[in-house]
N, C-alpha and C positions, 0 to 999 in steps of 0.2 A: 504494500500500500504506500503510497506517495499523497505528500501535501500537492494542493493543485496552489500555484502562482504564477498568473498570469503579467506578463512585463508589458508596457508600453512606454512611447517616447524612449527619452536618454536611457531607461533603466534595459528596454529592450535591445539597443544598440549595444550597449555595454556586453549585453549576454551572448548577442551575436559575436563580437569580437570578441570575447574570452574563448566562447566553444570551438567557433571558427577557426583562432588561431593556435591552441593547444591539439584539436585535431590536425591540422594544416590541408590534409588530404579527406578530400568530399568526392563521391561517385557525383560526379555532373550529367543530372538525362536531361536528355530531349526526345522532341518527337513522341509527346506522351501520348499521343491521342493511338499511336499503332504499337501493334503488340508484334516482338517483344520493344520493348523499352531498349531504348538506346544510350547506357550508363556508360561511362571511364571514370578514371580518375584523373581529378585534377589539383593541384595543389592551389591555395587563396594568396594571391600578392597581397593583398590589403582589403581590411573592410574600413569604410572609410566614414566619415565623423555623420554620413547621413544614413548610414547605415549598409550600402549598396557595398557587395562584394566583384572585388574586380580580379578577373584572370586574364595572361598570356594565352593565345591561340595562334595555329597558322592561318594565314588565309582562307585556302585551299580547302582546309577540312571539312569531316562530317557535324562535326559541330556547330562550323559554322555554318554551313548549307541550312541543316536543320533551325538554326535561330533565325536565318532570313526568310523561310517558310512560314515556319510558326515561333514564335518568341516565350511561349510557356517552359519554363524549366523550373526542373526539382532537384536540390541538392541534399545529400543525406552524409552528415559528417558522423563519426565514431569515434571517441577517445577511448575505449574500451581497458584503458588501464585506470583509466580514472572515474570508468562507467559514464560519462557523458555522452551525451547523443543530441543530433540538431538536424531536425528535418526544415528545409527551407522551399516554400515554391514563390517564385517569382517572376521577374518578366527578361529577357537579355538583349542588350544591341551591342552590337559589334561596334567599337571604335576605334577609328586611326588616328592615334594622336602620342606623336615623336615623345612629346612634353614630358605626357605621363606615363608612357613606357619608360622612359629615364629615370623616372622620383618610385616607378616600380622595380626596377631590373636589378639584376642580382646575377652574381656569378655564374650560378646555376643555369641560369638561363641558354647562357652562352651553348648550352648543350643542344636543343633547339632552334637558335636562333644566332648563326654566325658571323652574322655582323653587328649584332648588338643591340642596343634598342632603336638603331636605323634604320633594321632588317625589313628590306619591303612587302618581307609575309608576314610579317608580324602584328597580329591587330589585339586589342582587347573587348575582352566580356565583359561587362556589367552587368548584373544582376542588382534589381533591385526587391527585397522582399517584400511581397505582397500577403502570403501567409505563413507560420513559422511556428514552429511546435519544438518543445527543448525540455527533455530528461536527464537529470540531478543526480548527485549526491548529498545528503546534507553536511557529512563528513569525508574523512579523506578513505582510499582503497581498505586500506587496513582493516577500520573500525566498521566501514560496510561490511566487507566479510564477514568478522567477528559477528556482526549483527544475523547476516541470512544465515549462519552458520548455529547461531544462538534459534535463531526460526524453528530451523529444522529439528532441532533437538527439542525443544519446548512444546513446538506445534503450534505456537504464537505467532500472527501475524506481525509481522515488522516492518515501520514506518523510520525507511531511512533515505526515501529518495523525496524531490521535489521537480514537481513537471508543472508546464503552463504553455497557455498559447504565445505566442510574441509576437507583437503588432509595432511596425515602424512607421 
C-alpha cells in the first residue's frame, strides 16, 4: 500500500527532475496508437526549469519519422535500485537549434554525433508532459526491504511507498 500525493506546479517539476535524472535512461515510445509499440532507450540531456525533457536524436531516425506523424509519446523511467518509477506521456517536436545542442552536449555524445553539437543530423526532442504518474519510496532501498520483508513474515500490509499523478 502506498500514500497517494499528487504534485503540481514547481513541486511537480522538481519530481520530474529528481526521477528523471537519477534514472537517466527512459524506454522512449512512439507511434502509440499501432501495436507493437515502438520503445528504445534513450538517455535525458536535461529537464528543464518548465519542466519539458529534452533529448539528442539523429535526423534520419524512426523516432523521428514517428514524432513528425504523430507527436504522442510515452516515457517510462526505472530506478529500480532505488524502487523509483516515472511514467511520463506527452507531446515531442523535433528541434534544430546549434545553441542548445551546445548548453546540452556532452562527451558522450561524440559517440553518435561526430562532429559535435554542429552535426547536421543532429536535432532535438522535447517533450513536454502533458500527463505523468510517479512511484516512491518513503525511505531509502535498505529500510524498504527491511519493511516488505517485515510484510511477509507478519502478513501485515506495509505502507512504505508514495505515488501520485504529476501535472506541469
Amino acid at each position: 500500500m502506498s500514500d497517494v500525493k499528487d504534485l503540481s506546479n514547481q513541486e511537480a517539476i522538481d519530481k520530474i527532475k529528481e526521477l528523471a535524472k537519477a534514472a537517466d535512461i527512459c524506454l522512449f515510445t512512439t507511434a502509440l496508437t499501432e501495436l507493437p509499440l515502438m520503445s528504445r532507450p534513450m538517455s535525458v540531456s536535461e529537464v528543464d526549469d518548465s519542466g519539458n525533457l529534452w533529448f539528442m536524436s539523429r535526423k534520419g531516425s524512426d523516432k523521428n519519422e514517428d514524432i513528425a506523424a504523430d507527436d504522442r509519446v510515452q516515457l517510462f523511467f526505472s530506478n529500480k535500485g532505488s524502487y523509483e518509477f516515472l511514467s511520463i506521456y506527452g507531446r515531442a517536436v523535433i528541434v534544430e537549434d546549434t545553441q542548445k545542442a551546445k548548453e546540452l552536449w556532452t562527451p558522450i555524445a561524440k559517440t553518435w554525433f561526430n562532429e559535435g553539437p554542429e552535426d547536421p543530423e543532429l536535432t532535438l526532442i522535447r517533450v513536454h508532459p502533458e500527463d505523468a504518474y510517479y512511484w516512491d519510496t518513503k525511505h531509502n532501498k535498505a529500510v524498504t526491504l527491511l519493511s516488505y520483508l517485515a510484510g511477509a513474515i507478519t502478513g501485515k500490509e506495509m505502507n512504505n511507498g508514495v505515488e501520485g499523478k504529476i501535472t506541469v
